[in-house]
DODOTOR-562019 format. One record per residue: x, y, z of N, C-alpha, C in turn. Coordinates in steps of 0.1 Angstrom, whole numbers, always signed. Example, Ala and Ser with C-alpha at 12.3 -4.5 7.8 and 13.67 -1.06 7.14 Angstrom:
! DODOTOR-562019
@n.east:+132 n.north:-57 n.up:+78 ca.east:+123 ca.north:-45 ca.up:+78 c.east:+132 c.north:-33 c.up:+78
@n.east:+128 n.north:-22 n.up:+71 ca.east:+137 ca.north:-11 ca.up:+71 c.east:+129 c.north:+0 c.up:+79
This chain:
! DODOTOR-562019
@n.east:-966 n.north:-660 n.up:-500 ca.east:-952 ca.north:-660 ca.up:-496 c.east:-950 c.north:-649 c.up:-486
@n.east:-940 n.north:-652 n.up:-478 ca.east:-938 ca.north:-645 ca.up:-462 c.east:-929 c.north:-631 c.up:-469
@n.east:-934 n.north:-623 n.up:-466 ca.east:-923 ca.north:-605 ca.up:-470 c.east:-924 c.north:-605 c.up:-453
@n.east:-912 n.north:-604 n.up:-448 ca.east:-911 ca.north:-597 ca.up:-435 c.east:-901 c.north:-581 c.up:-439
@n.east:-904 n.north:-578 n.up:-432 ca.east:-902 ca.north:-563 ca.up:-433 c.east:-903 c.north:-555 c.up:-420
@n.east:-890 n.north:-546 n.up:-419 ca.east:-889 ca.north:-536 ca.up:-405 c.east:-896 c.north:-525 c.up:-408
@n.east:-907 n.north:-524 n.up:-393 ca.east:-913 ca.north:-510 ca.up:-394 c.east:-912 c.north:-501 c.up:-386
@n.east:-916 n.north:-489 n.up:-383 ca.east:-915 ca.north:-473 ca.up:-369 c.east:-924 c.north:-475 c.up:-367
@n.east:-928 n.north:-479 n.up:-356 ca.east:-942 ca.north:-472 ca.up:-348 c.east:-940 c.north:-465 c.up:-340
@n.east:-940 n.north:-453 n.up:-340 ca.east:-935 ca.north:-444 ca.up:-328 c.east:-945 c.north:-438 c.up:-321
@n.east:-957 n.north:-441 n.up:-325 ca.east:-968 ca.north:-440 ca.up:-313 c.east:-967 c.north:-450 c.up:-305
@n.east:-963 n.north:-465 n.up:-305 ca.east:-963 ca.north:-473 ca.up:-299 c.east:-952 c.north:-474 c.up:-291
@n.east:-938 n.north:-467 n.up:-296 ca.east:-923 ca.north:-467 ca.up:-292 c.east:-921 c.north:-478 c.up:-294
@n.east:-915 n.north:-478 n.up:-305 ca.east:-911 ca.north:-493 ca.up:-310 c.east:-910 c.north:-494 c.up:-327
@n.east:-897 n.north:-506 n.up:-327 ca.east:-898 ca.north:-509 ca.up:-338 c.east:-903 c.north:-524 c.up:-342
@n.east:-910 n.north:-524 n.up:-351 ca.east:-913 ca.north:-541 ca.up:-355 c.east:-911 c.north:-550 c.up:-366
@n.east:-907 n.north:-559 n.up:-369 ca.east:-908 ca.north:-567 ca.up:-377 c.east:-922 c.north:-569 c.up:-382
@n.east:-928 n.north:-568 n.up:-392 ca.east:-938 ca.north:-572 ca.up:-397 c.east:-935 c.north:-583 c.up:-407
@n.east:-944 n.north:-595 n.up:-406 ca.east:-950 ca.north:-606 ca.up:-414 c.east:-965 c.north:-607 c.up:-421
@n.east:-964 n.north:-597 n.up:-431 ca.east:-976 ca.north:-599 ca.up:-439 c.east:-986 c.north:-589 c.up:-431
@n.east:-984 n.north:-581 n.up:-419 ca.east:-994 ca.north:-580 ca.up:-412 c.east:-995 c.north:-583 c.up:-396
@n.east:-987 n.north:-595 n.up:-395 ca.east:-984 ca.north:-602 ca.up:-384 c.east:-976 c.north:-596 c.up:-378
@n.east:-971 n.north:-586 n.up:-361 ca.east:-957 ca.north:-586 ca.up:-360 c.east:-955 c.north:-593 c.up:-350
@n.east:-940 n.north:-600 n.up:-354 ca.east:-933 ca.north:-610 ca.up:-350 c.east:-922 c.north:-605 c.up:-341
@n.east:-917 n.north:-595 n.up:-341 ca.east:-906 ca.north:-592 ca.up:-329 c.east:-909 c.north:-573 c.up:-332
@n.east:-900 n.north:-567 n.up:-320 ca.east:-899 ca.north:-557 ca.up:-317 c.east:-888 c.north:-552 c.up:-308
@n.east:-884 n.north:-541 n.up:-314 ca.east:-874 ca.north:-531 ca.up:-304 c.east:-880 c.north:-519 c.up:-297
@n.east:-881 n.north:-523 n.up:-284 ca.east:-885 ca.north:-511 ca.up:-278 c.east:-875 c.north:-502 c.up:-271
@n.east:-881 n.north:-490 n.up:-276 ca.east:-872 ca.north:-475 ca.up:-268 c.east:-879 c.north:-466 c.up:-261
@n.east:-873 n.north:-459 n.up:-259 ca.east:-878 ca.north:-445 ca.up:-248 c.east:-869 c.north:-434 c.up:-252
@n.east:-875 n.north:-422 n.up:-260 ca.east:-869 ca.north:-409 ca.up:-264 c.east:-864 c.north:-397 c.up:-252
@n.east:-850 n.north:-395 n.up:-248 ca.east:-849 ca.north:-390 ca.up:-234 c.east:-841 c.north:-375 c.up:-242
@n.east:-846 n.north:-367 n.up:-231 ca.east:-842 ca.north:-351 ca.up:-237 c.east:-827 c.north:-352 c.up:-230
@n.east:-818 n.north:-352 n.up:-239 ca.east:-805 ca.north:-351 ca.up:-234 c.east:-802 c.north:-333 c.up:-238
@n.east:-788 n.north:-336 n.up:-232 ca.east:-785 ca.north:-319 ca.up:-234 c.east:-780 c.north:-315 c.up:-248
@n.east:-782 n.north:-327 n.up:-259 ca.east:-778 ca.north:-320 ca.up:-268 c.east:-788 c.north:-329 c.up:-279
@n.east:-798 n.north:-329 n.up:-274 ca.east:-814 ca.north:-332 ca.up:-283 c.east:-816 c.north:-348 c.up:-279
@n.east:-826 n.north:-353 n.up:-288 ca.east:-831 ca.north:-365 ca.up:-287 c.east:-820 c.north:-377 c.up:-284
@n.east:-822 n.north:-384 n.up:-271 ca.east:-813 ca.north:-396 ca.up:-270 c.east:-825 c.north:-407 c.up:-271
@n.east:-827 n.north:-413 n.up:-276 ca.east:-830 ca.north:-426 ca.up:-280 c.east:-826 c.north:-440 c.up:-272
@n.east:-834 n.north:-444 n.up:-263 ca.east:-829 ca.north:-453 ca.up:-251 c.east:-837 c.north:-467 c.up:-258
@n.east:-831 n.north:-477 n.up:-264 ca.east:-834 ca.north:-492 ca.up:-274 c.east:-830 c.north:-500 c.up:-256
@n.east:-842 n.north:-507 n.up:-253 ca.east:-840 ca.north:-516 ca.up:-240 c.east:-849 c.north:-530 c.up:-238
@n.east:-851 n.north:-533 n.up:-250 ca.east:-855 ca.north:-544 ca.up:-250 c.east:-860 c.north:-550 c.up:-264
@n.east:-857 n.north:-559 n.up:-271 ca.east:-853 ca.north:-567 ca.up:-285 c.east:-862 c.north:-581 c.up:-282
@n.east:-872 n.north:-582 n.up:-290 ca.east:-877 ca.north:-597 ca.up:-291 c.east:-880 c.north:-599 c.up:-305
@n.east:-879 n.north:-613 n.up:-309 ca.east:-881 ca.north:-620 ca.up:-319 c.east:-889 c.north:-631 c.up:-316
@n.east:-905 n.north:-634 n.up:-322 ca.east:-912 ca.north:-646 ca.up:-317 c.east:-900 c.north:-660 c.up:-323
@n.east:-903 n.north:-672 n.up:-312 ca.east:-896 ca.north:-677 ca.up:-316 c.east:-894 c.north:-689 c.up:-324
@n.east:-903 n.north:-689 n.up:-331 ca.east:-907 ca.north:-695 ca.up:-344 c.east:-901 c.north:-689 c.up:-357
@n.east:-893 n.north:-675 n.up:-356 ca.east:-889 ca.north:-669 ca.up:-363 c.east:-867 c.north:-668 c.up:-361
@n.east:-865 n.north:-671 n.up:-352 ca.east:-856 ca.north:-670 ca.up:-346 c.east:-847 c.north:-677 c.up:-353
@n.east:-834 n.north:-671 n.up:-353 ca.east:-822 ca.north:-680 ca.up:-359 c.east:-820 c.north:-676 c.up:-377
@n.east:-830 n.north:-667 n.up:-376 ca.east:-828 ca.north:-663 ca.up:-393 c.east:-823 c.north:-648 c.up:-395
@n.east:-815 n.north:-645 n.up:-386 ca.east:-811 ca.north:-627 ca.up:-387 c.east:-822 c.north:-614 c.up:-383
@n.east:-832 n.north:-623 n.up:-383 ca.east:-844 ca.north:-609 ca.up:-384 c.east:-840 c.north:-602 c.up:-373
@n.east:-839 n.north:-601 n.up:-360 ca.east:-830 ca.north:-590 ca.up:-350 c.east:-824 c.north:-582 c.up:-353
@n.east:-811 n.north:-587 n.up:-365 ca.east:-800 ca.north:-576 ca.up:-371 c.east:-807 c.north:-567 c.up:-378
@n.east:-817 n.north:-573 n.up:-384 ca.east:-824 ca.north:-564 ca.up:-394 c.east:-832 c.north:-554 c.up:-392
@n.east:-838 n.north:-555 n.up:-381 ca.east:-846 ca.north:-546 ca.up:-370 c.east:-839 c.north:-538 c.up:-367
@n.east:-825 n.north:-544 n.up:-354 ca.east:-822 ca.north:-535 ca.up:-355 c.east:-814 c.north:-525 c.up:-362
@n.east:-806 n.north:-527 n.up:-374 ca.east:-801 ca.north:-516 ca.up:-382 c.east:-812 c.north:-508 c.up:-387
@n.east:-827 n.north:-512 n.up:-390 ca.east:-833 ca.north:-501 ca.up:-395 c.east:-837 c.north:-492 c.up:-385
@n.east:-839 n.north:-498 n.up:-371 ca.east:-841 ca.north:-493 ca.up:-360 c.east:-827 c.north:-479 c.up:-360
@n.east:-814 n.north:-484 n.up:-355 ca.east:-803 ca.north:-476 ca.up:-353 c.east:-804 c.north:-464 c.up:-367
@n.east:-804 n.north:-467 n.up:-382 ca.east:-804 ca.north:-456 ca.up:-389 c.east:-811 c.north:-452 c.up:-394
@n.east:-825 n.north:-455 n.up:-383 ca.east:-837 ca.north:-444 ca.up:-389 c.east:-836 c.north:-432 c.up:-372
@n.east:-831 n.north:-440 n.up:-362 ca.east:-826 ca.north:-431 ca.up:-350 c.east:-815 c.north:-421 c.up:-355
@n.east:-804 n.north:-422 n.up:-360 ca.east:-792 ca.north:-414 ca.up:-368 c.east:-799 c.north:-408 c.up:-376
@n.east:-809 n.north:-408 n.up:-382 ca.east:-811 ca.north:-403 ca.up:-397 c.east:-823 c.north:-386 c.up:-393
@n.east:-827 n.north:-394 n.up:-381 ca.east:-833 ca.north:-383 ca.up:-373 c.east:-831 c.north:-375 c.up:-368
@n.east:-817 n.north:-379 n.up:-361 ca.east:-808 ca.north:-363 ca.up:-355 c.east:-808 c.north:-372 c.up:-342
@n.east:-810 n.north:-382 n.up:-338 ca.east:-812 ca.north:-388 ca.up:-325 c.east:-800 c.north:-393 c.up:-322
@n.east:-794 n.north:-391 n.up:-308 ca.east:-780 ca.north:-402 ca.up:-305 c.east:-787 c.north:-418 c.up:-298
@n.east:-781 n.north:-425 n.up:-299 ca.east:-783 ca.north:-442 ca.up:-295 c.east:-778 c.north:-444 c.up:-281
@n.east:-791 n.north:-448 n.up:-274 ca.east:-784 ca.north:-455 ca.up:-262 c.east:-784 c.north:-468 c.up:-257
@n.east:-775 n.north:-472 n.up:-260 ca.east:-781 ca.north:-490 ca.up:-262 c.east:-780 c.north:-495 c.up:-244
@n.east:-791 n.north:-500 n.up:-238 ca.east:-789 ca.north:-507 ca.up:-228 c.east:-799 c.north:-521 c.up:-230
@n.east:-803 n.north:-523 n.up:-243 ca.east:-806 ca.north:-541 ca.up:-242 c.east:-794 c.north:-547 c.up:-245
@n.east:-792 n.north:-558 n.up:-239 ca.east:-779 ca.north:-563 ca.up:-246 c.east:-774 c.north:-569 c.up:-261
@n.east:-790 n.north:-570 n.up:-265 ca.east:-786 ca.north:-574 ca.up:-283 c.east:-780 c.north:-558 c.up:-288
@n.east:-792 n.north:-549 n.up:-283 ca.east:-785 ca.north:-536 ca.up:-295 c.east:-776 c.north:-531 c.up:-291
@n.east:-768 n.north:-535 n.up:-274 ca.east:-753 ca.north:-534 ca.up:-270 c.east:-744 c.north:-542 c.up:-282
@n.east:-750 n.north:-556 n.up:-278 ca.east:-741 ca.north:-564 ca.up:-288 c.east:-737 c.north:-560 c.up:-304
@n.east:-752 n.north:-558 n.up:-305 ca.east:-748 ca.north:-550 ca.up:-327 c.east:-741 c.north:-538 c.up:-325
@n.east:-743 n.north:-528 n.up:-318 ca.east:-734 ca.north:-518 ca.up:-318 c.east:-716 c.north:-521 c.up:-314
@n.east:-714 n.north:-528 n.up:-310 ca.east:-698 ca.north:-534 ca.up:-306 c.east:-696 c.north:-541 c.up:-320
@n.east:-705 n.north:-547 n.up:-330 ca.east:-700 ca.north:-555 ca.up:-342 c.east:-698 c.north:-544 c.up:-350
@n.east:-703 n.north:-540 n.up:-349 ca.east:-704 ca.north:-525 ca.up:-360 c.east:-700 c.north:-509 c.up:-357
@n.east:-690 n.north:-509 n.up:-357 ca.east:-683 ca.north:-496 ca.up:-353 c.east:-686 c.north:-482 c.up:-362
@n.east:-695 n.north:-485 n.up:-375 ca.east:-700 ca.north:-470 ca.up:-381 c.east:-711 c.north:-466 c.up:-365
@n.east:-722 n.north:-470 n.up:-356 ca.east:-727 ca.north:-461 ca.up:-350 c.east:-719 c.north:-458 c.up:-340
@n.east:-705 n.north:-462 n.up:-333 ca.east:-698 ca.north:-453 ca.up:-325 c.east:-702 c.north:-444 c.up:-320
@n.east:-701 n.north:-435 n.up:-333 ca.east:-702 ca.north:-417 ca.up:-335 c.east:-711 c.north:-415 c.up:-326
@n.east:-723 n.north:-420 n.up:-329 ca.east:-737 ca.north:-421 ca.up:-326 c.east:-742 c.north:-423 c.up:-312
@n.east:-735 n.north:-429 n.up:-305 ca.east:-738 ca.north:-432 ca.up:-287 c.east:-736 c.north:-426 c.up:-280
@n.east:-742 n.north:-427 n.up:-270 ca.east:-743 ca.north:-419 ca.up:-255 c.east:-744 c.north:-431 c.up:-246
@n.east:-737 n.north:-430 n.up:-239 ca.east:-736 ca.north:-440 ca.up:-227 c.east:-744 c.north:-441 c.up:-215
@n.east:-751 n.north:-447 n.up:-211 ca.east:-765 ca.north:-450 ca.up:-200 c.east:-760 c.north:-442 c.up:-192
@n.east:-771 n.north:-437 n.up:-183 ca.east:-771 ca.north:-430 ca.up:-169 c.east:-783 c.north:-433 c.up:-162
@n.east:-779 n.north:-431 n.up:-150 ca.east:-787 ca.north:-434 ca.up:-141 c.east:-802 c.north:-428 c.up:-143
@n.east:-802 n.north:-414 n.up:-149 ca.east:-811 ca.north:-406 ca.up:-157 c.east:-818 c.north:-415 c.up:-167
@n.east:-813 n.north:-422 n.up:-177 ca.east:-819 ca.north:-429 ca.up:-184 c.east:-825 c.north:-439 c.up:-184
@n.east:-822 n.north:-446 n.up:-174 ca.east:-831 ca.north:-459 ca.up:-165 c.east:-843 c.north:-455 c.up:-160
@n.east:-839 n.north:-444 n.up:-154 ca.east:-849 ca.north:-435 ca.up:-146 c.east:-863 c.north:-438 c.up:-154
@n.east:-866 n.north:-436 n.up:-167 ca.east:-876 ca.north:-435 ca.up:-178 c.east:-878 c.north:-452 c.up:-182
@n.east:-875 n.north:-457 n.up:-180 ca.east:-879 ca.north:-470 ca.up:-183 c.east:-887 c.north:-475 c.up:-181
@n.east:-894 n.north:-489 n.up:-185 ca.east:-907 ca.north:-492 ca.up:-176 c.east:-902 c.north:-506 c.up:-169
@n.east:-912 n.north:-507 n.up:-159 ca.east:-904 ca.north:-519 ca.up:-150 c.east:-910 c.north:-531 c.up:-155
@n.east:-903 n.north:-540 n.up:-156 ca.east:-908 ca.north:-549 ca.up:-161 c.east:-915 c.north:-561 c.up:-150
């Protein structure tokens, strides 16, 4: 039987969905030194798509967002899914910092 389950890999910068072993989606970030500690920059959200249509994204990402909070980290959402969950859900509010040009800066090109 399938246990999927959200993981940290923060050697890899990212968070993933694991299936048994298998990972099947991922949120990637980039940790940027802001002036009042860790900003956490979430910029890209995938779900293989065989998996897709069953919530697993939300679920990523909320463990993704309150294991960032739980750290002392602010949220900067520039993918559009963790834009999107952050506008459904008004508890991380608190928790954002709004993109800068600064924080694109750190990205990788795709």
């Amino acid at each position: 039987m399938s246990e999927i389950k959200p993981v940290f890999l923060p050697e890899r910068q990212r968070f993933s969905l694991d299936d048994n072993g298998k990972r099947i989606g991922a949120a990637h970030y980039r940790d940027y030194d802001g002036t009042d500690g860790v900003e956490r920059i979430f910029f890209h959200t995938t779900v293989d798509e065989e998996y897709g249509g069953q919530g697993l994204a939300s679920v990523m990402v909320k463990f993704a967002l309150d294991n960032t909070i739980s750290s002392g980290a602010k949220i900067v959402a520039v993918c559009p899914y963790v834009k999107g969950y952050v506008a459904k859900h008004p508890e991380y509010q608190a928790h954002l910092v709004q993109p800068t040009p600064s924080h694109l800066e750190i990205l990788p090109r795709s």
